[in-house]
Every structure is written in C-alpha cells, then in structure tokens.
C-alpha positions in Angstrom: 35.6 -85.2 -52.4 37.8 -88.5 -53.5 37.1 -91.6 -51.0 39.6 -91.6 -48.5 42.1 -94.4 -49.2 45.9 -95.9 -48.5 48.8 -95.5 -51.0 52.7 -95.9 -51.0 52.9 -93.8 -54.6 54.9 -91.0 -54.8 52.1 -87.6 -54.6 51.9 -84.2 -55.7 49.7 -81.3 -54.0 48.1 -78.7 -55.7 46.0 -76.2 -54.6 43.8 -73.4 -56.4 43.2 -69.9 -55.1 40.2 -68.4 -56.7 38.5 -65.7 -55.3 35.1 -67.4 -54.4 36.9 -70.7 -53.8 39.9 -72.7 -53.0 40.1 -76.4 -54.7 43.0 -78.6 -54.0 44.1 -81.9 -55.4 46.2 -84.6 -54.7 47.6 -86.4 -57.8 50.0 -89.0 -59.3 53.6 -87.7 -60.9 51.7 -88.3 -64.3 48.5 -85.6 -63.4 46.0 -88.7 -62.7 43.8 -86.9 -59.4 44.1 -89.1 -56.6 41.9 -86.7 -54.1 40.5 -83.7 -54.0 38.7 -81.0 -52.0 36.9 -77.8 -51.6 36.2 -74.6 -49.6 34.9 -71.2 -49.7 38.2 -68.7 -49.9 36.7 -65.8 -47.8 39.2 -63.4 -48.9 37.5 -60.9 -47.3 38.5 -62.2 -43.6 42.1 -61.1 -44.5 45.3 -63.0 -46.2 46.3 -64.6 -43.1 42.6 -66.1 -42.5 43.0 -67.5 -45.9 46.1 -68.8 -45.8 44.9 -70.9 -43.4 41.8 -72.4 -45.3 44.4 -73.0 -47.7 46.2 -75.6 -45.5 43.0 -76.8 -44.5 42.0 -77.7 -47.8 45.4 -79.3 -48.7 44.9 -81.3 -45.3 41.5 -82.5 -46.2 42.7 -83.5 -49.9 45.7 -85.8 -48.1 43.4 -87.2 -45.9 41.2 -88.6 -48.3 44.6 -89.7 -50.6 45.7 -91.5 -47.2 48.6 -89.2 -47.2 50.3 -86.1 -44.9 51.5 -82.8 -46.6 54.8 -83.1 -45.9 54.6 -86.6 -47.7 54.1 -85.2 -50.8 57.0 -84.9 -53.4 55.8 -81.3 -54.2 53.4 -78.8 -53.3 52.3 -76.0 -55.4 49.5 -73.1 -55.3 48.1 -71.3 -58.1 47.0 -67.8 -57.0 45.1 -64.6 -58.7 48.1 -62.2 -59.2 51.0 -61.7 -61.1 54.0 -63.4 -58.7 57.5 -63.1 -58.4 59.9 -65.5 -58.0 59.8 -65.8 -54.6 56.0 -66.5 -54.4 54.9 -63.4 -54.1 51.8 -62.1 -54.8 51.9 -58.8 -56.5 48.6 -57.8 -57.2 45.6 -59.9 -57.1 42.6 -57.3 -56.9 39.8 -60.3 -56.8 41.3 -61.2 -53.0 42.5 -57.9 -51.7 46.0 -59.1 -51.6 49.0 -56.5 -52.8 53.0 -57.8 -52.4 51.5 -61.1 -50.5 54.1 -63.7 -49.6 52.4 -66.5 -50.4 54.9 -69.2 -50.9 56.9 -68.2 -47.6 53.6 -67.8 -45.5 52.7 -71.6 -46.9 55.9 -73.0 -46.1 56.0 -71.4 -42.7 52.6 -73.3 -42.3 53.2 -76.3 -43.9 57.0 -76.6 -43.0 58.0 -77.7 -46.4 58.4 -76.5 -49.3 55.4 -74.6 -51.5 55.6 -73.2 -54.9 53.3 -70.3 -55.6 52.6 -69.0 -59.6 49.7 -67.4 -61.6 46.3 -69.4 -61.3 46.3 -68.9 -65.1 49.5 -69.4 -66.0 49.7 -72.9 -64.5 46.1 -73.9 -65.7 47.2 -72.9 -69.2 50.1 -75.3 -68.2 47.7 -78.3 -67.3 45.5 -78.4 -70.2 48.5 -78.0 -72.1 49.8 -81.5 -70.7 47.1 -83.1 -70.1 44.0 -81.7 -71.4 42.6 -79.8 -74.2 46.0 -78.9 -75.4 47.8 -81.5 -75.6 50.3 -81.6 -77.9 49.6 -78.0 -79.4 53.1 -75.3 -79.5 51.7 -72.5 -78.6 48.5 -72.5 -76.3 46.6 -69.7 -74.8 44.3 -70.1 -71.7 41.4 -67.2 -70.8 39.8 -68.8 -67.4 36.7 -67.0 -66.5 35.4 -67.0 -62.8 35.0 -64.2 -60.3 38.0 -62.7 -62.0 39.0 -63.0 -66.1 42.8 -64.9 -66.3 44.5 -65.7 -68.6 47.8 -67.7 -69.7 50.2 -68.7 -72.4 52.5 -71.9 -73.1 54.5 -72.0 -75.7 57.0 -75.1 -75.9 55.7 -76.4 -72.9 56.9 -73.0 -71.3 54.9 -70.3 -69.7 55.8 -67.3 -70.7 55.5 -64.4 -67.8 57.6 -61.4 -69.7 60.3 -59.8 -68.0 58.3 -58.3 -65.3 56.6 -61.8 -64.7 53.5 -59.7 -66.2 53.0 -61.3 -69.2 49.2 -62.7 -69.9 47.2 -61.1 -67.9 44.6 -60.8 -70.8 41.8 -59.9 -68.6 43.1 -56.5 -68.0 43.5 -55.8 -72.2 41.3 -52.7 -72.6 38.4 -53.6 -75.0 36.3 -50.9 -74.3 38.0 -47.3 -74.2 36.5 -45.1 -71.1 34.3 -48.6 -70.6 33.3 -50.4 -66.8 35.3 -49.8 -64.2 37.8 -52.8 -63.7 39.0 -54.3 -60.2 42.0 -53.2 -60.8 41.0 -49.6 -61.3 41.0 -48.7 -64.7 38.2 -48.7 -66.7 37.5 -51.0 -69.9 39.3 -54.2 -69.2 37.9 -57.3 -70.4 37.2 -58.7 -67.0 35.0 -55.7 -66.4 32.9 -57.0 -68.8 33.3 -61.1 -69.6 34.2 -62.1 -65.9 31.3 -63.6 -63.2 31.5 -60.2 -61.3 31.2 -58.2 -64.6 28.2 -60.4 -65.5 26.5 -60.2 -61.4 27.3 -56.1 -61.7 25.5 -55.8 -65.0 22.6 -58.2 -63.6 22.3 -55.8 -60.2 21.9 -53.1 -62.7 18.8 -54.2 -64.6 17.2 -55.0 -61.6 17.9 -52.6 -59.1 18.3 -49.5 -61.4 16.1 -50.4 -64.5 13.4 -52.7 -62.1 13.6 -55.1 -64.9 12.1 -58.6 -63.6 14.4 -61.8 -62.9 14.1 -64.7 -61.1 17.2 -63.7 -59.3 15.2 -61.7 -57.0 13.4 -64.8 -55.5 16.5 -66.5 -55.3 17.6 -67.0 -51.0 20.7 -65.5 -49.8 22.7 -64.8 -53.5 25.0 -62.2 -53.5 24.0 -60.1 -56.4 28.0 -58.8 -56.8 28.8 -62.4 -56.7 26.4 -64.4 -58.3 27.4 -68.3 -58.1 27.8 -69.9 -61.9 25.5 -72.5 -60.8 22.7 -70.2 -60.4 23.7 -68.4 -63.5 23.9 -72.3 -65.3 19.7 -72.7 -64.3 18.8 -69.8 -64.6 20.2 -68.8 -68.1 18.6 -72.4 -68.7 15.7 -71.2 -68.2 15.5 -68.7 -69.9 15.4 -65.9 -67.6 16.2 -62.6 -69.8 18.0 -60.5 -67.3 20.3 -63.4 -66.8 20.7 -64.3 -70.5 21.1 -60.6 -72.2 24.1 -60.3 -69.4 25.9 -63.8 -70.2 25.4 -63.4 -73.4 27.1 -60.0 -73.5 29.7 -61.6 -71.6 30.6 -64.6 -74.3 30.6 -62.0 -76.9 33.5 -59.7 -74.7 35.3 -62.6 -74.7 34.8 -63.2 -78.0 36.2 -59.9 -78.9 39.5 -60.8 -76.5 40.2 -64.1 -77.9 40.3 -62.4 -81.2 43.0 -60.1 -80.2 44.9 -63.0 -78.5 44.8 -64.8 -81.9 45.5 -62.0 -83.9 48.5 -60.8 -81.8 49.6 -64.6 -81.3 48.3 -67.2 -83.4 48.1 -70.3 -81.2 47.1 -73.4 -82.1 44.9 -73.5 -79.3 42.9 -70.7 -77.4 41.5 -73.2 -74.4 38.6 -71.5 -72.0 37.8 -73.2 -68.8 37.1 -71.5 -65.6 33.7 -71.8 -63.1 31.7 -69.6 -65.8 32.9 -72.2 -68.3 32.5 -75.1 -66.6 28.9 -74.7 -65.8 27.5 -73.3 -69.2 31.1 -73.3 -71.6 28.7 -76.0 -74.3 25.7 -73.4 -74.6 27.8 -70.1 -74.9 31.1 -71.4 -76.9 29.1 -71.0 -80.6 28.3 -67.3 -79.7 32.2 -67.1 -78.2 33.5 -68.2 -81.6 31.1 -65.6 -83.6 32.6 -62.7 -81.7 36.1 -63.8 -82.3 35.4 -64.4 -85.9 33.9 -60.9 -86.9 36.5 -59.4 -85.0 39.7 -61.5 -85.5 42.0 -60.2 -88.4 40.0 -61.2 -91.0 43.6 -63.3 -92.5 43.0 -65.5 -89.1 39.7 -65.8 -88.8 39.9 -70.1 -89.4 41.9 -70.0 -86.7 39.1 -69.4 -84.7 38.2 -73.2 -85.1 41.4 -73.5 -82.6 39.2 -72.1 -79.5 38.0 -75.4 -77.1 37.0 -75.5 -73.6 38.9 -77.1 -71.2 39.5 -80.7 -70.5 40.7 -80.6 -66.7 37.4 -78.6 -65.3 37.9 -77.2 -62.1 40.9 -79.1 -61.5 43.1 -77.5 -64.0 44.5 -74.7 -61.9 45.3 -77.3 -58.6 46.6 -79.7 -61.1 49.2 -77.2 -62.4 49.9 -76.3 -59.4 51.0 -79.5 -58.2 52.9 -80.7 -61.7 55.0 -77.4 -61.8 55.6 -77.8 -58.3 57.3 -81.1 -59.1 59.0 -79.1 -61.9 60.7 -77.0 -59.7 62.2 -79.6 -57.9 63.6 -82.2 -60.5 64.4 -79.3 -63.3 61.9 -80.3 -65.6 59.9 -78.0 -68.6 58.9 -74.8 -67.3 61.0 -74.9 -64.0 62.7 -71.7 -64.4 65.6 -70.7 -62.2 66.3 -72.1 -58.8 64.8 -70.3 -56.0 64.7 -70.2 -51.9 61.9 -71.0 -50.3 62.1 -70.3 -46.5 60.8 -73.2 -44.4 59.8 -73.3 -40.5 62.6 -72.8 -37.9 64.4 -70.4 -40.5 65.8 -73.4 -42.6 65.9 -72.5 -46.4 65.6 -75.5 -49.4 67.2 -75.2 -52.7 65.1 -76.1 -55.3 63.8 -75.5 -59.0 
C-alpha cells in the first residue's frame, strides 16, 4: 500500500471486485495512482459481508491518500457481472451474486454517490487511456483471473449491446459439449483459460491420475483456487503438472483472441488480469501461436496487435474511478444520466 500522505487535489476512487480479491485505488483526475490497497473478497461470506470489505478497502486506500470517501470527486466499482444501469449486478457466477444492487448498497454505505460497471469493461477502458491502448480505435480486453472477462472500446466508448451483455468473451463456446463453465454451460472459454479452469484441470492430474506435483507439498493452497503466484514459481520451475495445464490454458486463449480478431479486428487485443500479471512475458509467445493458426487466415498479422497490459492490477480500480468521474462531468463513455440512491433516501442526478 501507497505511504500515507496529505493532499488538497481533487481525487477519484476506484475499486476492483474480483473474485479472490478486492483492490482499490485512489488517483488523480488524469489516472496518476495516488494510493492503493488490498483485501481478500470472501465472496463466499455472502454479498452483504463483502460489501463491506469493499468500503473497507476504499477506507484504507483514502487513508493512505490523506483523504475521506466522501471527499472524493467520484467513486466507481468495477464488479464480475454484466450490470444494468442502475448498478446492478446481474449475474456474476465467480461471487455467487444474481440481480445484486451494488451501486445502491455502496451508496447506502458510503452516503455518496458510487458507480458500479463490468470489471472488464472498465479495465478495457483504462488501458485504453492510459495503458497499452493508448491511442488505438477499437481495443479489446480478455482479463484472466479466477474468472475469464473480457471488454471492448471502441472510440473511447464501451460497448455493452442492448442488453448491457455485450463482451462477455469468456463465456464464447470454444469447445462444443467441453468443461463445465460457472455459469452452467459447458465449453466456455473460462472453463478452460481462466485460474479456476487451470486449478480444476491441476486437481485432476493429481487427485484422479496420481500424477506428481509440487503442488501437493505446498501449505494450505486451495487446489480449486490456486493463487497465480504459486502458479508463477511453480510453472518456473518447471513442475509438469503445473506447466501442461497453463500451457493448455494460453493456447484456449489463443483460440479466443482469434475469434475476437476475426469477428472484430481491433487494433489492439490487450490481456492483463492476475494470471497475466504474474506469468503474461513467459506465456504471450505461445498466446500469439494459438491465435495465429486459428485466426482467419486474411488476419492472421493482426495477431502482432495482441499486448499485455500496461496498468497491472490496477487497471480495473483505475477504470473504475475515471468512469466514475465520467459519469459526473458527461465526459466519453458516460452514457445516460442515472439515479443513484444515497443514505437518508436522498437521490443525486448524475452521468
């Protein structure tokens, strides 16, 4: 976490709700990260319970920024779900959540006002200005971590479809009849290229096939929720249980980033996420492969276009927090005005 410190700068909040971790940041109007903090998301003690860690973590982010919540000019989450325009959560399988009001339950908390959207969608957002695409038209965004998300930004826009459904790439069916997704159906590509599609496949070859890994000697893991860290050392060294899975895994997501640039042709397909973040540099060559011997075979220079992220783990929080201040001056990607209920039954108008 950022040294605490004083400031009199205007601030924005942003916090990102993954489903192994909450991060929240603290920034300038311009995206520079002032603060930030961490914590565990525990979405298994119930929405309510992790509402609460949410505030916490903003809390602990201001502190160190030398700031309240309520002083900040904006406040935005990021969470796992499609959401509708009035911060609902729809359906976010990786939490347990289904029609979850997450901007009203955050505002109630908070007594201001929060803007909720798709972790994805508003990570997709950051890199676009600020990170690895950066003056690109069209970018797409596949962040893998316990879940597989994905985003698109066209124009500085993020584009949700009608329903607000659009991009959520993890659940395109590569594999007809395949794994059995979160969500329920079988095949989706974060069955097989997310961290619990790589943990799953991983308690397979060692429970079912006996096949030796060091992941066995490893204290207290979670073997449906391996941590990317462990997978980082242990894929470093080596360890073939480990490897054969991520490397099954880059080569899924191969296969999806080729349909995302054959459908779409974007300048820029950007991966970040935690799996990303801790071993993106060793797995992107094998990535690109995939994408190339499956891409339409027209596009396949286009696969040159994919990059990891720029922002890290603070893309998603940092979205968060510049479309938050979106909404509230009009700026790109503010959509339509909305009501966001506040404590003591008071509504504010904002965009």
């Amino acid at each position: 976490m950022a040294k605490a410190r004083r400031t009199t700068a205007k601030l924005i909040g942003g916090v990102d709700i993954g489903g192994t971790k909450l991060h929240a940041v603290v920034a300038t109007l311009d995206g520079r990260v002032v603060a930030t903090a961490r914590k565990k998301t525990r979405a298994k003690r119930g929405f309510d319970a992790v509402m609460d860690r949410v505030v916490k973590c903003l809390e602990e982010a201001c502190r160190a920024a030398g700031v309240c919540p309520k002083d900040l000019a904006a406040v935005g989450v990021g969470a796992p779900s499609p959401i509708r325009k009035d911060g609902t959560a729809v359906d976010g399988p990786n939490v347990g959540w289904r029609n979850a009001p997450v901007a009203k339950s955050l505002s109630r908390r908070l007594g201001r006002a929060v803007v909720a959207e798709n972790d994805c969608n508003l990570g997709t957002l950051a890199e676009v200005r600020l990170g690895a695409g950066k003056n690109a038209t069209t970018v797409v965004g596949l962040f893998v971590g316990t879940g597989l998300g994905g985003g698109i930004v066209h124009r500085q826009e993020m584009l949700r479809g009608e329903a607000r459904l659009a991009a959520e790439l993890g659940h395109m069916v590569v594999v007809a009849n395949g794994r059995r997704c979160g969500c329920g159906r079988a095949g989706c590509l974060e069955a097989y290229a997310s961290k619990t599609g790589i943990s799953k496949q991983i308690r397979a070859a060692v429970e079912k096939d006996h096949r030796r890994s060091a992941i066995s000697g490893e204290a207290e893991i979670d073997l449906d929720n391996i941590p990317s860290s462990v997978l980082a050392r242990l894929y470093g060294r080596r360890d073939r249980v480990v490897r054969a899975a991520v490397d099954e895994a880059a080569t899924y997501l191969g296969i999806g980033v080729a349909n995302v640039i054959t459908l779409l042709g974007p300048e820029k397909v950007v991966l970040g996420g935690g799996v990303i973040e801790a071993m993106g540099k060793r797995l992107l060559a094998r990535v690109k492969a995939a994408a190339r011997a499956q891409v339409f075979p027209a596009a396949q220079a286009a696969t040159s276009s994919i990059v990891l992220s720029k922002l890290g783990d603070d893309a998603v929080a940092l979205g968060a927090a510049l479309y938050a201040w979106d909404r509230r001056r009009g700026g790109p990607s503010s959509g339509s005005p909305t009501t966001v209920p506040l404590r003591g039954g008071a509504t504010t108008r904002h965009r």
